[in-house]
N, C-alpha and C positions, 0 to 999 in steps of 0.2 A: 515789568517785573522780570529778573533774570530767574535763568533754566534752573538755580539751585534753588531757590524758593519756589517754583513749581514744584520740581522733585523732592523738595522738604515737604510738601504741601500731601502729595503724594505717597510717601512713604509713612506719614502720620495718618493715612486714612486707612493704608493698609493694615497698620497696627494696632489700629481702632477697631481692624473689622476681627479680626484674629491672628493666633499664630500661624505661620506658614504660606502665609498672602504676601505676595508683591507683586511688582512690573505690573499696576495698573495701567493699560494702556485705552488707544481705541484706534478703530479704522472706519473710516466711508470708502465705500466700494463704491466707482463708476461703472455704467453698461459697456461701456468702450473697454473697460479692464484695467485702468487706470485705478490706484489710491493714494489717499490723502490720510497720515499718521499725525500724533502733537508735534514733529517735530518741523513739522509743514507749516506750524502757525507759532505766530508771538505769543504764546497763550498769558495771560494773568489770571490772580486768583480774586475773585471775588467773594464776600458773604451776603446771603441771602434772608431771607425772613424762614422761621423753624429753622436756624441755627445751619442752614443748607450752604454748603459749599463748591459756588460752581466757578470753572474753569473754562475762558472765553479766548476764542483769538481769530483773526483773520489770516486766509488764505486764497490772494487774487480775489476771485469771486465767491469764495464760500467762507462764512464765519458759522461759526461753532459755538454751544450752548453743553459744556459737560457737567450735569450737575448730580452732586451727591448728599442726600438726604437722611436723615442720621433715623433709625429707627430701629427697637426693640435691638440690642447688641450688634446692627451690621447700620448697610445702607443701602436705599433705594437710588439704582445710578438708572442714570439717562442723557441720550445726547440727542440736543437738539440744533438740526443744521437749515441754515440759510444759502440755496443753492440760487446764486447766480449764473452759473458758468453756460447755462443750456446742455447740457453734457446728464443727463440722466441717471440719479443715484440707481441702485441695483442692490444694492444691502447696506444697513449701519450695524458693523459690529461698537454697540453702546459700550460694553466692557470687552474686554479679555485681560486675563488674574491669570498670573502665575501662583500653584499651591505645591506645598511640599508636606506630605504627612508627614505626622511623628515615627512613623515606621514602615517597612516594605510595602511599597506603593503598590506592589502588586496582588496581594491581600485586600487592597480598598474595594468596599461595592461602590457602583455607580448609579444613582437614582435613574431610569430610565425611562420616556414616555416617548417612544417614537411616534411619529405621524400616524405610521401603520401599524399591524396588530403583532408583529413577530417581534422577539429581544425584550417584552416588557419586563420591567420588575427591577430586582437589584443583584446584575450579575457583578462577579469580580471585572476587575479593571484586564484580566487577561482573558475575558468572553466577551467581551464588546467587540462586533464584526461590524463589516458594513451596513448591515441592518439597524444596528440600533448604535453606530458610533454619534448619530444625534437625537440628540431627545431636544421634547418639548416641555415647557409647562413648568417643569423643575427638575434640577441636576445637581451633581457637587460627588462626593467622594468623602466615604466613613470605614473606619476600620472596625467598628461593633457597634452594637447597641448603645454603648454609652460615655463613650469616648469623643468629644467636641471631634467638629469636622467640618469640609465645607458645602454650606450650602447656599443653591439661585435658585430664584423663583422667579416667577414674571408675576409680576401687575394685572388683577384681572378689571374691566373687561380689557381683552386686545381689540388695536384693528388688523393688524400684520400680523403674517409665522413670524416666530421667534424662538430659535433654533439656538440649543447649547449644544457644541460639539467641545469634547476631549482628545487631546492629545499629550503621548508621554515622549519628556527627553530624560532618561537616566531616570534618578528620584523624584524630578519632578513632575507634575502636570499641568496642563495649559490648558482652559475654559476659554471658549472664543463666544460669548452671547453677541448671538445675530439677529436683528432685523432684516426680513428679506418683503422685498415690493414687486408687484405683479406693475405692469405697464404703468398704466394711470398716474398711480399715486407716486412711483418713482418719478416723474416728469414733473410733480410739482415744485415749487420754489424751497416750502416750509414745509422741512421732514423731520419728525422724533423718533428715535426707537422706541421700543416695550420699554418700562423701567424694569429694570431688574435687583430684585433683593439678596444681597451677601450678606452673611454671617459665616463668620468659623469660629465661634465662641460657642457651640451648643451642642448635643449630641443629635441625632436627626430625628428623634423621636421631639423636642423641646423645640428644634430649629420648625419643624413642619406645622404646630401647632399655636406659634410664633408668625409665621408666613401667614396661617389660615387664618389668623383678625384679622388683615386689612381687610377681609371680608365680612361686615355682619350679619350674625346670627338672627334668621330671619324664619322662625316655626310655624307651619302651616294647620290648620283646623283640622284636617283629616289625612290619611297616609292611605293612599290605594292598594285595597284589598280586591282581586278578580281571578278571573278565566284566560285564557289566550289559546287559540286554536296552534300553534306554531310549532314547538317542540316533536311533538307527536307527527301533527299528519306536514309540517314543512309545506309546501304548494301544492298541496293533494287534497287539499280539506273540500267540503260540499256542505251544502244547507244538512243535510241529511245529517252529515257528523257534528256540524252541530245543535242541530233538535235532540243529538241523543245525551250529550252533557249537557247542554241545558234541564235535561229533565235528569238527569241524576244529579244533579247537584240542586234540584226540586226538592228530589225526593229522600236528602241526605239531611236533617233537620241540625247540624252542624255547620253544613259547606252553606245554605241557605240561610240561615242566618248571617253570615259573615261575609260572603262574597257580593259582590255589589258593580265593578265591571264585567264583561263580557266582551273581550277584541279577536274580532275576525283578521285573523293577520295573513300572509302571503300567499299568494289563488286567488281570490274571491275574482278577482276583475280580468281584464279582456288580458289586457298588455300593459306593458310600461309605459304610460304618454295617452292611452285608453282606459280611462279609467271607469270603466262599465261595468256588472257583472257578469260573468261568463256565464254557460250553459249549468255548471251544476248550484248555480241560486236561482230557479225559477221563482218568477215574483221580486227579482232585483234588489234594489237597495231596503225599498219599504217595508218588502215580508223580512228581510232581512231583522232589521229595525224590531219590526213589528213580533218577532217571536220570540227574540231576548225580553224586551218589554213587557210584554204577555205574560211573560216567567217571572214576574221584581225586580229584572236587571238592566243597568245603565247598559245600553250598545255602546259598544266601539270599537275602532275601524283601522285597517293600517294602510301606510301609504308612502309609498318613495317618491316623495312632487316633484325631487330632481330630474331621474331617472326617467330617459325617455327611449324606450326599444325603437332600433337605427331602420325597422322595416313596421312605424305606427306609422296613422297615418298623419299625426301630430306632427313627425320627425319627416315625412314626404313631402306633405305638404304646408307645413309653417316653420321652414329651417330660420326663416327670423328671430326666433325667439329662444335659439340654443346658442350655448358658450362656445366661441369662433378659439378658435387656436393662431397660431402667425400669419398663416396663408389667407385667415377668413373664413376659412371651411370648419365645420363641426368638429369639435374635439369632443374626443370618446373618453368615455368615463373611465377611471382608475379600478373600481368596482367590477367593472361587466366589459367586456368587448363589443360586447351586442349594444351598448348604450351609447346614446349622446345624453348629454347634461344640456338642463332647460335653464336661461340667466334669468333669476329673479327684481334683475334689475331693470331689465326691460319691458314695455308699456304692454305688450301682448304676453308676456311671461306672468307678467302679477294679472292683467285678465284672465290668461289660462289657470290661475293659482286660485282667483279669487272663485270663478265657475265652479274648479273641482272642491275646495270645504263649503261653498257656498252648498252646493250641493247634498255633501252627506249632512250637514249640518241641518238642513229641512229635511232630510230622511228621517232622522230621530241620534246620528250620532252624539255621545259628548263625550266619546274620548278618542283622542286621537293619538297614534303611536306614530310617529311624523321619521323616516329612517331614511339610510346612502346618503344622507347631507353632508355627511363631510368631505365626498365626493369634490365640492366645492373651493376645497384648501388644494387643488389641483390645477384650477382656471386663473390664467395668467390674464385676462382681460376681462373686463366688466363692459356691459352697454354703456352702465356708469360708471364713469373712468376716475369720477372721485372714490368708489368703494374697493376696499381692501376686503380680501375674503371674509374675516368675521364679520363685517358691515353688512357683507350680502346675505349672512345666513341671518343675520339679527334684522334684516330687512324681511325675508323670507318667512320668518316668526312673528313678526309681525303683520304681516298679514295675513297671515293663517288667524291667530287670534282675534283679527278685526272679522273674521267670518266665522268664526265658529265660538266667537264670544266670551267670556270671563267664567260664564254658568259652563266649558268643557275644562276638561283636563289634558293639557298636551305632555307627553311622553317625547320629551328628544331621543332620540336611537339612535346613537352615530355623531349627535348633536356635541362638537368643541366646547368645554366648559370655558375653553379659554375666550365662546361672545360673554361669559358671566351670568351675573345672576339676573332672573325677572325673564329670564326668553324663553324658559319651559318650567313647566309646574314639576318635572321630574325629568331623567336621565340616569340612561345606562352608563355604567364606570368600567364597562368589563368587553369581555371578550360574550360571545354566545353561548350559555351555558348548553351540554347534552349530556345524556348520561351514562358519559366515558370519565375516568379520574382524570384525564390529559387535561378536559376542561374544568375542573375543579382549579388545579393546578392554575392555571391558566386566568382563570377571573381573581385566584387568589393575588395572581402577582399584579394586580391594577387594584386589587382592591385594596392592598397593602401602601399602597399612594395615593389615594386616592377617598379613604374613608371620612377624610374630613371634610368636603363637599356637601357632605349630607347639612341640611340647614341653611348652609352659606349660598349655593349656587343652587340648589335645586334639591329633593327628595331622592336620594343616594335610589336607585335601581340596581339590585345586581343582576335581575334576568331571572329567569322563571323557577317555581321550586317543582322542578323533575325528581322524582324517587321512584319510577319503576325502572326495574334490574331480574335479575336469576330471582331474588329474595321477595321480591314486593310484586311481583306482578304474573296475573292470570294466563297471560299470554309466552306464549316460548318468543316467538320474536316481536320487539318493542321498538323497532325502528321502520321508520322506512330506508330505502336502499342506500345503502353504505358504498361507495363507487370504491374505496383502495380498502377493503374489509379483510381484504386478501393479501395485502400487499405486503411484500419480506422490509420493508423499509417504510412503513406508514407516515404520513406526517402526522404532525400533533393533532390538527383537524380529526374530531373522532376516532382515534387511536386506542385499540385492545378493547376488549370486552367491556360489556355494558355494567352499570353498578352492581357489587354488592349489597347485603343490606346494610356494612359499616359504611358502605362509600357514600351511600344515598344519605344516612343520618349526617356524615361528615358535611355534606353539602348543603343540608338542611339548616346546622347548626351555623354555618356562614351568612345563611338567608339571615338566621336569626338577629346576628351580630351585627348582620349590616344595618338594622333599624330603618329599613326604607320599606318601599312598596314588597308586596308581597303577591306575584301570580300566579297560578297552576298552571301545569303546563304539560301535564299530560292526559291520556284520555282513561277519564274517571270510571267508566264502568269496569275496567281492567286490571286496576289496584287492588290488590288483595288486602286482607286486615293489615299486614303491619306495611302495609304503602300508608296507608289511612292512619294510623296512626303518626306516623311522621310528617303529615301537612296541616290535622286539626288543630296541633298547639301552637302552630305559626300564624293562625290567622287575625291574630292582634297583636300585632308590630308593636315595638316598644318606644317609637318613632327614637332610638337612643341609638348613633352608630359606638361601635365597639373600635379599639385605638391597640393597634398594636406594638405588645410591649418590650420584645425583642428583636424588632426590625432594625436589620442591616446583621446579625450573626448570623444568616444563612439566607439562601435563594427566597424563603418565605416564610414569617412567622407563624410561629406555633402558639404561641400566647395572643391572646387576645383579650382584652379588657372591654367590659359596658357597665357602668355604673349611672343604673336612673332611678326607677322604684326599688330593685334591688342590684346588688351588686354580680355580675356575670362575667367568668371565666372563664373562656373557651379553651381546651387543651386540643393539638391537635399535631396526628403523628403523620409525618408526610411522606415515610419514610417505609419500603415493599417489605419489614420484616417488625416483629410483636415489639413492644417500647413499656418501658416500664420509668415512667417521671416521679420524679420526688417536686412536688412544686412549692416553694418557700412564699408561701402566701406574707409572710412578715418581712420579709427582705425587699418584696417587691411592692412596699406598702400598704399591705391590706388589711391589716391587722389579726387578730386570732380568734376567728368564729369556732367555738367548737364544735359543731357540725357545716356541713354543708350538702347542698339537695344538687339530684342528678335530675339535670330539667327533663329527661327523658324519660325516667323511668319513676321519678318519684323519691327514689330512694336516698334514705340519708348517709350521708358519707361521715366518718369520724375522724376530725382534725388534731393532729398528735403535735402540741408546742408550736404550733403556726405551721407544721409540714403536714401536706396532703401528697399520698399515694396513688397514682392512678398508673393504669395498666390497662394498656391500648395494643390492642390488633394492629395489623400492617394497614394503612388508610383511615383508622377509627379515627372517634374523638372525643372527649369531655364536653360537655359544659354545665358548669358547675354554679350554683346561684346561692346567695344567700344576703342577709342584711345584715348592715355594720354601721356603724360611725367611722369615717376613718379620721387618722391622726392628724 
């Protein structure tokens, strides 16, 4: 087949995907630094069964599998390559799309999920830094809320990173989606990339909700209601602090009825690699066990399995069993300095994995908060040289599960959505919430990507519901030691003063929204009434995440939608000075309730011709509930 019927071929799929797509291309990356473009091969166009469109051709020793899959207004692209050459792939960029908005590109948000914690969210195309110039998971470029644009997703489960980087020439932008291979699996024969979903026919709120079917909807019997020692005492906590919220939340005939875990999270144990308890739980794991239980509550237990401190004696004496870097010597964790990372693929790895839940799991744990696993998306080599990162954490979870059985609940923390769904009963979507607004701010911009998970991949977590501040709490200081508390230049990490009581409600109202689990996460004897009031009406989740409705018109939406028993609208002002919203409940299809109830306060609101008035503090927020039919 000649070059113009390719490129006829090509430019018809570009126009299929939307306006402003072209120069479909690709590349395979060799370790030597070597690549191979379409122009390297004979390619012809073939069709495939689902109306799939792939594009084949040989080069010397390597032939090519590009294929393009027509789904929901875009397509599902992937390349799959046949390496003969002995020569070691190093990355398949599956696509790279040329996109050109309908207007000043520089105006565009960018969907962003880096590897790491810093740049999430959806900055302009002219705040993307080295930090976040790649994201994971999903990327593209929108100029509002509701104006088509484009958008990539990856295929979930993965087994490889699969990294969307941006770049601008003039008006346009260039999308390069990568497949990148740790040792191993580059050296095999038969390599595919992620598939990757395009669309620019939708606006990003329609495109994201579109991406999230290939996943089904999959609703769990119960939605975890608990305790968590973490927030409050961080790696300070002792049996002692918790006998004493255990017994207030005894004697609190609200929090007792409704709460039902209890996770002792970071302290309890010797070291990272020892997993023992230290000096302040006399009586070890059992009384541990044995005093939540005591009180009606499920134990459970936290654990970084990867995470091995570089002077345990794990780490002394059994370097077998940790992730080797080029040399063969231990590579230190991305997380900690002090760490080496333990390989799960290795035969004394999953016996040291299997010991440690074997273990709390005859103590009396069943739940487990399992965290630094992603630590993992780091380790350029496996014992088993067939697994790709996500392989080895979906190895990792599974045998966790085979020892702590189907009767616990595991909590991923740090846990890749991108191993998918079935490898943790729940998962954190955020950053670590404390109760500073930086991190409000902060879990909102992941949560803003990420709210459609709930269901599909796992029970949405957004991390514990903190509400002591100046306002809500008995105590003058509510922290433990803040290290840059002082600092003329703070980083985000706990940045400025602790809540008010709008900022406490605002973050409460987010727990709300997100329909997932719901934990406490500060220390209960110390809440005053209106702390107390801000976490009793949370404690029956609505299992319904909330969708928001003006993502991509600013760094984070303000609107927020949940419609399940009744209909909930969160307003929320993000902004250091008082806001006063007209919100057009009929514009944004909701039709005209004439009243509507302030879930916080009770109170009924009066709806004037489908427009509600609200009037918000600098940090506040609405949320407003009512039932409807809608149109």
């Amino acid at each position: 087949m000649t070059n113009f019927q390719v490129q006829s071929t090509l430019s018809t799929i570009a126009a299929q995907i939307g306006a402003g797509v072209s120069d479909l291309t690709f590349r395979i990356h060799f370790a030597d630094g070597t690549e191979l473009q379409p122009s390297d091969f004979a390619l012809s166009v073939q069709t495939q069964a689902g109306a799939a469109i792939a594009l084949t051709g040989i080069c010397d020793q390597v032939s090519v599998l590009w294929k393009f899959l027509p789904d929901q207004d875009g397509y599902w692209v992937s390349l799959e390559v046949q390496n003969q050459s002995q020569k070691p792939v190093s990355s398949l960029s599956g696509l790279i799309v040329t996109y050109r908005p309908q207007r000043d590109v520089q105006t565009c948000r960018i969907p962003t999920l880096p590897l790491g914690v810093e740049g999430v969210g959806m900055p302009r195309l002219d705040e993307l830094n080295s930090e976040n110039r790649a994201g994971s998971l999903l990327r593209g470029a929108f100029l509002s809320s509701i104006e088509p644009g484009l958008f990539l997703g990856t295929r979930l489960p993965q087994r490889h990173i699969h990294l969307y980087t941006v770049e601008q020439t003039g008006a346009l932008l260039r999308f390069d989606c990568t497949t990148h291979f740790i040792e191993g699996p580059g050296r095999e024969t038969n390599l595919s990339s992620e598939a990757t979903w395009i669309c620019a026919r939708r606006n990003i709120g329609s495109a994201l909700e579109a991406y999230a079917s290939h996943l089904p909807l999959c609703l769990p019997t119960a939605l975890p209601v608990g305790w968590n020692s973490w927030d409050y005492y961080f790696s300070a906590v002792s049996l002692d602090d918790l006998i004493e919220n255990l017994d207030a939340l005894r004697q609190d005939p609200i929090l007792a009825a409704h709460i039902r875990y209890i996770v002792v999270d970071m302290g309890w144990y010797h070291t990272e690699g020892e997993w023992y308890p230290n000096y302040r739980f006399p009586g070890g794991l059992e009384r541990m066990a044995d005093e939540i239980r005591e009180r009606g509550f499920v134990p459970g237990i936290w654990t970084a399995p990867i995470a091995i401190h570089k002077q345990s004696k794990t780490a002394l004496r059994s370097p077998e069993l940790l992730i080797k870097d080029e040399h063969g010597d231990p590579a230190s964790s991305p997380s900690s300095a002090g760490w080496f990372m333990l390989d799960p693929t290795h035969p004394l790895g999953r016996e040291f994995l299997a010991g440690l839940y074997t273990r709390l799991y005859r103590a009396g744990f069943r739940f487990f908060k399992v965290d630094y696993v992603s630590d993992l998306l780091s380790a350029q080599r496996f014992y088993d040289p067939t697994q790709g990162p996500y392989d080895a954490l979906r190895t990792l979870f599974r045998l966790i599960r085979t020892c702590v059985t189907p009767e616990s609940h595991i909590l991923g923390c740090s846990l890749p959505e991108e191993c998918g769904p079935g490898v943790a009963d729940s998962g954190r979507i955020g950053i670590d919430i404390h109760n500073h607004w930086s991190h409000i701010e902060w879990v909102a911009d992941y949560m803003q990507l990420k709210y459609w998970q709930h269901h599909r991949v796992w029970v949405n977590d957004p991390d514990f519901v903190v509400v002591r501040g100046v306002d809500t709490s008995l105590e003058a200081e509510t922290n433990v030691l803040n290290p840059t508390d002082h600092h003329p230049n703070p980083p985000r990490w706990r940045r400025g003063p602790v809540f008010t009581l709008d900022e406490a409600r605002t973050w409460a109202t987010l727990v709300r929204l997100s329909g997932g689990s719901v934990f406490l996460g500060d220390r209960l004897t110390m809440l005053n009434l209106a702390g107390k009031a801000l976490i009793y009406p949370l404690l029956e989740p609505t299992g319904v995440a909330a969708r928001p409705l003006d993502l991509g018109d600013a760094p984070r939406p303000s609107l927020w939608l949940a419609q399940g028993a009744e209909t909930c609208l969160g307003v929320i002002n993000w902004t250091d000075a008082p806001q006063t919203r007209v919100v057009d409940l009929a514009a944004l299809g909701l039709g005209n309730p004439p009243t509507v109830r302030d879930f916080w306060s009770g109170e009924m609101l009066a709806v004037d011709r489908g427009h509600l008035t609200v009037h918000l503090a600098a940090h506040a927020s609405a949320l407003l509930c009512w039932h409807i039919t809608l149109s």
